[in-house]
Structure formats: C-alpha cells, structure tokens
C-alpha positions in Angstrom: -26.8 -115.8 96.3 -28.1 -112.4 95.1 -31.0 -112.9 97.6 -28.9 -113.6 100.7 -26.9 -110.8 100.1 -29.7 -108.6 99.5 -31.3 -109.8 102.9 -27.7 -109.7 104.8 -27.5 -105.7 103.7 -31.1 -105.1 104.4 -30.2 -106.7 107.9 -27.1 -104.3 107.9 -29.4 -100.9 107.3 -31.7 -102.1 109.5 -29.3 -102.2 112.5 -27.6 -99.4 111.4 -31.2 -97.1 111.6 -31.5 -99.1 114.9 -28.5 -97.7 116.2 -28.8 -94.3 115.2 -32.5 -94.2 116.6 -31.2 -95.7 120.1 -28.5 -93.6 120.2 -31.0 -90.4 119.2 -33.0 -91.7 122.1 -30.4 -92.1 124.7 -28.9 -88.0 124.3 -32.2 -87.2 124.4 -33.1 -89.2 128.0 -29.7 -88.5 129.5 -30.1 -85.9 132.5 -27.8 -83.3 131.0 -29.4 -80.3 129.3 -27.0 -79.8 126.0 -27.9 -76.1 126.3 -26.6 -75.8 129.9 -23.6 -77.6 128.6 -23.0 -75.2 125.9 -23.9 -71.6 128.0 -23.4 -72.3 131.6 -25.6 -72.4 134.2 -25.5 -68.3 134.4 -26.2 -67.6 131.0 -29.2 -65.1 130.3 -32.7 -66.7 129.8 -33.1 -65.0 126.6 -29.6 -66.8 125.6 -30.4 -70.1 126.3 -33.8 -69.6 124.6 -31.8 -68.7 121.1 -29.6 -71.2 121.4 -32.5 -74.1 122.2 -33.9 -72.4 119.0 -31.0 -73.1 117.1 -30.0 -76.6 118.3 -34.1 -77.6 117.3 -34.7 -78.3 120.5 -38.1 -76.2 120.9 -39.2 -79.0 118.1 -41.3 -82.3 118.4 -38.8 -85.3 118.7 -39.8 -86.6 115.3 -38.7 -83.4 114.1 -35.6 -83.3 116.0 -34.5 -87.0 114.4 -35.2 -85.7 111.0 -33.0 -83.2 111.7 -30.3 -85.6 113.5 -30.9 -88.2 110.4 -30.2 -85.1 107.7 -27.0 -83.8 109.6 -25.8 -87.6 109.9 -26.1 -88.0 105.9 -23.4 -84.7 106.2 -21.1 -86.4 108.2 -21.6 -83.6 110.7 -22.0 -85.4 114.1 -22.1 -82.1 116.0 -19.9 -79.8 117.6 -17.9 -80.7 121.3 -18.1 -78.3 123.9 -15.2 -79.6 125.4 -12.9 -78.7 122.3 -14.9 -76.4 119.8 -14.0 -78.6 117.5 -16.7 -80.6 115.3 -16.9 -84.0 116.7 -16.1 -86.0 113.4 -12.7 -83.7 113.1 -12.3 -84.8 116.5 -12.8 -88.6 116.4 -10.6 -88.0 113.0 -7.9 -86.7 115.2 -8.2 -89.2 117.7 -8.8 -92.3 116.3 -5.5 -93.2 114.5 -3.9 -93.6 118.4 -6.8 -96.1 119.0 -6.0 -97.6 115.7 -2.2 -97.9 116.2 -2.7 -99.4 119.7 -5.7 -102.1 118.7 -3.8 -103.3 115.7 -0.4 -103.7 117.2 -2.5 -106.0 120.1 -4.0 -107.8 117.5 -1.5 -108.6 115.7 0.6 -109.8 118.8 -2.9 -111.8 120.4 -3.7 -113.6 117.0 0.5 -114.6 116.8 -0.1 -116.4 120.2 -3.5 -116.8 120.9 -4.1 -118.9 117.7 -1.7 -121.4 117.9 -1.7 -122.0 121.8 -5.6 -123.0 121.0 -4.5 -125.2 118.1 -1.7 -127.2 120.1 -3.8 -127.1 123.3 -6.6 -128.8 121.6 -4.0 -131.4 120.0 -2.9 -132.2 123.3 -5.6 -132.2 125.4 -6.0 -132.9 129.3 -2.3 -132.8 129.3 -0.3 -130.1 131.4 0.4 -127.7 128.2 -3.1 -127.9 127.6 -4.3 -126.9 131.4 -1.9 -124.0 131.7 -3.4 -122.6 128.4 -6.7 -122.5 130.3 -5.9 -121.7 133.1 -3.9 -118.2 131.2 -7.0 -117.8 129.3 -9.1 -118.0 132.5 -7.1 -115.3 134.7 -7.1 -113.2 131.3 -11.0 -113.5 131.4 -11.3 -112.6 134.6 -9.0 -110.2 135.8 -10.1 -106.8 135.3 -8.0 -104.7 132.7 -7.6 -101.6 134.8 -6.2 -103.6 137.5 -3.4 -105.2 135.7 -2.8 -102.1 133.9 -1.8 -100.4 137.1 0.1 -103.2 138.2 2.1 -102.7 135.3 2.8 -99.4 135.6 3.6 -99.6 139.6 6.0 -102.7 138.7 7.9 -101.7 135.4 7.5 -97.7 135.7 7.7 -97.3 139.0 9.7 -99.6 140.7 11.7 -101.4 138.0 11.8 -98.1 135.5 12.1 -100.6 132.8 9.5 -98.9 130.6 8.4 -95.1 129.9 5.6 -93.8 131.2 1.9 -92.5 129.7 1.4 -91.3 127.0 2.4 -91.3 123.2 5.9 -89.8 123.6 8.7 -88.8 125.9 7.9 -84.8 126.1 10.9 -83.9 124.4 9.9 -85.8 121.0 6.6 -84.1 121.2 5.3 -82.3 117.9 8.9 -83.4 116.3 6.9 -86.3 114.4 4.7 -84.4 110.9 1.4 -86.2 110.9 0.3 -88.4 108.5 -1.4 -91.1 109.5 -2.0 -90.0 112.6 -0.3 -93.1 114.1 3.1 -92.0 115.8 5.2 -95.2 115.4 4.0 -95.2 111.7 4.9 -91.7 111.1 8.4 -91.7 113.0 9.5 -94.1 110.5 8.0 -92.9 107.5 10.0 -89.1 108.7 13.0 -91.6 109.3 13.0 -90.0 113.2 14.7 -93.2 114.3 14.8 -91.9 117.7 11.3 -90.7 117.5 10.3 -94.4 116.3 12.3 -96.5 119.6 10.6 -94.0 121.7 6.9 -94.7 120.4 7.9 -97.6 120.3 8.4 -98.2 124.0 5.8 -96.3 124.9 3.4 -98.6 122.9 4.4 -102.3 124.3 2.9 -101.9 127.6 -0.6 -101.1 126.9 -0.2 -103.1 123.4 1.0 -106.3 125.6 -2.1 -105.8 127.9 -4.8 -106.1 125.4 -3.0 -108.2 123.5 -3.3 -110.8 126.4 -7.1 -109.8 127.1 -7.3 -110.6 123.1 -5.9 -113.8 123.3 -7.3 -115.4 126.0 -10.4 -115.1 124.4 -8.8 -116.2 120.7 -7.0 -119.2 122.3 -10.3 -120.1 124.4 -12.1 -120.4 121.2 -9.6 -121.8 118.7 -9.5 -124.4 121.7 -13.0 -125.2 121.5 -13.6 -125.1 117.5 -10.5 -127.4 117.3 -11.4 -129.5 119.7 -15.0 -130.3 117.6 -12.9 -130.5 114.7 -10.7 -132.9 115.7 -13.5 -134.9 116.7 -14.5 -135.6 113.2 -14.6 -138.7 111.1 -12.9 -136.6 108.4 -10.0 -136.4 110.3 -9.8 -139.8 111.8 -10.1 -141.1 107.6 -6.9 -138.6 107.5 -4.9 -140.2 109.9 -6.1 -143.9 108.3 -4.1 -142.4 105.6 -1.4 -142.2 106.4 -0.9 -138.0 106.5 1.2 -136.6 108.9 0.1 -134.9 112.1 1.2 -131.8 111.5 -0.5 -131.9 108.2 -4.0 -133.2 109.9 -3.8 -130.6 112.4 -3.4 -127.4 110.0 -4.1 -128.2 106.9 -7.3 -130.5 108.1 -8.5 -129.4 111.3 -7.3 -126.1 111.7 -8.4 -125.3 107.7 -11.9 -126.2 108.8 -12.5 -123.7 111.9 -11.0 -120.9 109.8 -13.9 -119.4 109.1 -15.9 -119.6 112.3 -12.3 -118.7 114.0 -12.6 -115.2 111.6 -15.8 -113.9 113.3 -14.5 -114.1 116.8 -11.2 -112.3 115.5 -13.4 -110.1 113.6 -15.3 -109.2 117.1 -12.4 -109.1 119.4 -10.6 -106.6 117.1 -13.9 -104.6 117.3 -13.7 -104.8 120.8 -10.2 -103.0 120.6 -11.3 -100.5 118.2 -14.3 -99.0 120.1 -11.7 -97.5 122.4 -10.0 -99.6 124.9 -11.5 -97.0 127.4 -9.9 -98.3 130.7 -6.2 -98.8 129.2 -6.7 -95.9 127.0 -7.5 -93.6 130.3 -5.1 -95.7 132.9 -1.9 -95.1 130.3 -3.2 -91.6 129.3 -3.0 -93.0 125.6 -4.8 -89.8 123.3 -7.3 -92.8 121.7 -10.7 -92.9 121.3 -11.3 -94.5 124.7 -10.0 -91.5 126.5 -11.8 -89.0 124.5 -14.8 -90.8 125.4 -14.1 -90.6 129.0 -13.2 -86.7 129.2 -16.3 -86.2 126.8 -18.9 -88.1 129.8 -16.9 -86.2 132.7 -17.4 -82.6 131.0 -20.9 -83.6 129.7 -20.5 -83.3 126.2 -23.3 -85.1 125.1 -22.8 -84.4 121.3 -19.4 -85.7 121.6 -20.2 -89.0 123.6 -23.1 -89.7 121.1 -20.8 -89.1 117.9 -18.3 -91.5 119.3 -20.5 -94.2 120.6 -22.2 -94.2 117.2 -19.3 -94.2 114.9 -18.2 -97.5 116.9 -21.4 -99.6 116.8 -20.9 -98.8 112.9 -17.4 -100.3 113.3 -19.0 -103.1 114.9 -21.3 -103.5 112.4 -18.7 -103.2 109.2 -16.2 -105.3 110.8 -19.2 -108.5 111.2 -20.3 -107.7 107.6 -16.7 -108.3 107.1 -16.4 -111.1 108.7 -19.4 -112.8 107.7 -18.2 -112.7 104.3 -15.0 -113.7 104.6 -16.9 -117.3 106.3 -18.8 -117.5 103.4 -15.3 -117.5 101.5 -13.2 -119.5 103.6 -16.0 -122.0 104.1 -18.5 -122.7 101.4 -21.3 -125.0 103.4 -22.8 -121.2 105.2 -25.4 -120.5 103.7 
C-alpha cells in the first residue's frame, strides 16, 4: 500500500512539473511580447530595455524557469496588466463566483443525472430509457453558448421571467460584506433576505445550464456502468434470493459502480471549476471563465498563464481525490 501511494504521488509531481513546464513554454511561444503588454507600443527603448531587465527576460530560458519555478514556490503567479493587481489576489477574488456557480450545477446534475442512469439502465430499451438518451445526446451535442442565449432571448427577453447577467440586480450591489466570496452564501449569512432571493434568481439560469451539460454526461455513464453491473452473475444469485428489486438495484448494482461513478463526478466537477468560460462570459457571471476571457482579449499573458495553471492543479487534486475515494468505496483497485 505504502508503495502505490508513493508511486500515485510521484505520478502527481510529475504531472504537476509537467504542467508548470508546458505552461512556462506556452507564454513564452505565444506572439505577444509581455513587455509591449506592460509599456505600450510607444514606450521609450531605454524603458522597455529596463523593464525586459527586470521581468528576466534578457536571460537564457533555463534561467527564466528557475526564476518562474522560485516565484511559483511564493505563490506569486505574477502581476495582470489588465488590473494591477497580483494575479493570485485576483484569481482569489474571482474564483469563489466560479465556485458558487459550479457547485450549485453539481449539486442539481448529480440529484438527476444519477438516478435517471440508474432507472434507465433498469429499464432498458423501453421508452423511459430512450428519452434518457436521447436528453443526454442533445446535451452532448448542443453547444453551451447556444442554449445559453436562447435562454436569455426566451426567459429575459421575451418572457421576463428571470433577471438578467450578472451576480446582482444593481441596486443590491456592494450591499452584501464579503466573506466567502460567494454572494448567495453571504446574503444569508448577513441575513439580507432580499439580497439572498435576488442572488438567488440570478444564479438558476446559468446553474440549470451546466447542470444539464453535467448530467447528460453523469446519466450517460451511470447508464453504462449499471448496465455492466446488472449484467453480473452476482446480481442474478440476488434475485434467486429472493431480495427485492429495489434493494438489487441500489444496494447491489448501484453499490458496485460507486466508485468508478466517483471519477467521472470527480472530472465533470473539474470541468465546472476551470471556469465555465462560455456561460461565465454569455451571462456576464464575474467567475473565473470570464476573467480568463478579458485576460486573452487584453493580452495579459501573466494573467492567462496563472489561471490556466491553477486549474490543471484543480484537475489534478480533484483526480487524486477521486482516485482515492475508488480505492475506498471499492477495495478490488489496486
């Protein structure tokens, strides 16, 4: 045991120095001078020359990722052009909205994606069963930005049945104190009721639209893993006894995909966390996602870089996480 988990966080450093060196590689290839981006085009040559001093860009590119690898150990990720702010304040500032909108889609794809695989497995071929696919298909396939807008031309527009972008109405605004960075969260911990609703509302659009990009995938693959698990001798010995099929189908069949099941959940809320960029830029939601997208169209290279590499770690964590939790849930993984 101690030797697999030696080798599984030897694989975990590994990819982690793997990522930081690709992502080193990639600011350096882009097109975009980070000195231009930091002085303008019309800045004096002897400016841009002091500032390419400082920055360690006059240095070999070994030297330069020695110098990356020793700021990284700091935490400092560099400083944005775009907001003069370090970029790990930043990302600090802006993750919690990507937080609070990937969680609450979670939560809602797992509630309905899970057991529409389970029952569509149980009755398969039959018409329950082809509409689940068929949902999970159109979910797959349908590009997010797409239905995004339609949403907001049907029920903002036209039926003004929900708010518009955004966290908040304008008038609630700076009325919520910060603390954890999550406005729904923090409404209701300030007891702002009428904070909260608002949030609230504002949050079940682009919540319901990854949550249904999230569960097509979930319910595709509980679907499949069920469907091999119902095929086992285990469970036709089950139903020889006697058992009910309720009981054969959770306790039995479901109980043995559970830890397969966790890596895709694992990976599908990763998905959400990197910054739903699309939905995050379509509903103006102040997430990750969007900061990424303002960061590439102002070139901010430092600020792109920080982000991209602070969510292949997530990536990372969350299938360490994962793995683990298989181990737990099912004892035959090695």
């Amino acid at each position: 045991m101690t030797s697999a988990s030696l080798s599984r966080l030897t694989g975990v450093a590994m990819t982690l120095f793997g990522l930081i060196l690709v992502t080193f590689l990639i600011g350096r290839a882009m097109p975009i001078d980070p000195v231009m981006a930091i002085v303008g085009d019309r800045a004096p040559p002897d400016v841009v020359a002091r500032i390419r001093l400082e920055l360690g860009l006059d240095r070999s590119l070994v030297e330069q990722f020695w110098i990356y690898l020793q700021h990284l150990l700091q935490g400092d990720l560099g400083k944005s052009v775009m907001t003069g702010q370090p970029v790990t304040r930043d990302i600090l500032q802006f993750f919690p909205a990507t937080l609070e909108l990937a969680t609450s889609a979670m939560l809602i794809a797992v509630v309905i994606g899970v057991p529409l695989g389970v029952l569509a497995a149980a009755r398969q071929g039959s018409l329950f069963d082809n509409i689940v696919r068929v949902i999970s298909l159109i979910g797959q396939s349908l590009p997010v930005f797409v239905l995004a807008l339609i949403c907001l031309l049907v029920f903002y527009v036209k039926l003004d049945l929900a708010p518009g972008t955004g966290q908040q109405d304008v008038i609630f605004q700076g009325m919520v104190p910060t603390i954890t960075g999550m406005v729904v969260v923090d409404a209701a911990l300030d007891g702002q009721w009428d904070a909260f609703w608002d949030a609230l509302a504002h949050l079940a659009m682009p919540a319901l639209l990854l949550a249904y990009f999230s569960l097509s995938v979930i319910a595709r693959m509980t679907r499949t893993f069920m469907l091999d698990a119902l095929s086992g001798e285990y469970i036709i010995t089950a139903r020889a006894k006697g058992l009910s099929g309720t009981r054969v189908l959770w306790r039995h069949g479901f109980g043995n995909i559970a830890g397969r099941l966790m890596t895709v959940l694992a990976l599908t809320y990763a998905g959400l966390l990197e910054g739903a960029v699309l939905t995050e830029t379509v509903f103006s939601w102040p997430g990750l996602g969007l900061y990424l997208t303002r960061s590439l169209l102002n070139a901010d290279m430092n600020a792109v870089l920080g982000a991209t590499l602070v969510i292949g770690a997530i990536y990372v964590g969350l299938n360490l996480m994962a793995d683990s939790l298989q181990r737990i849930l099912d004892p035959r993984v090695d």
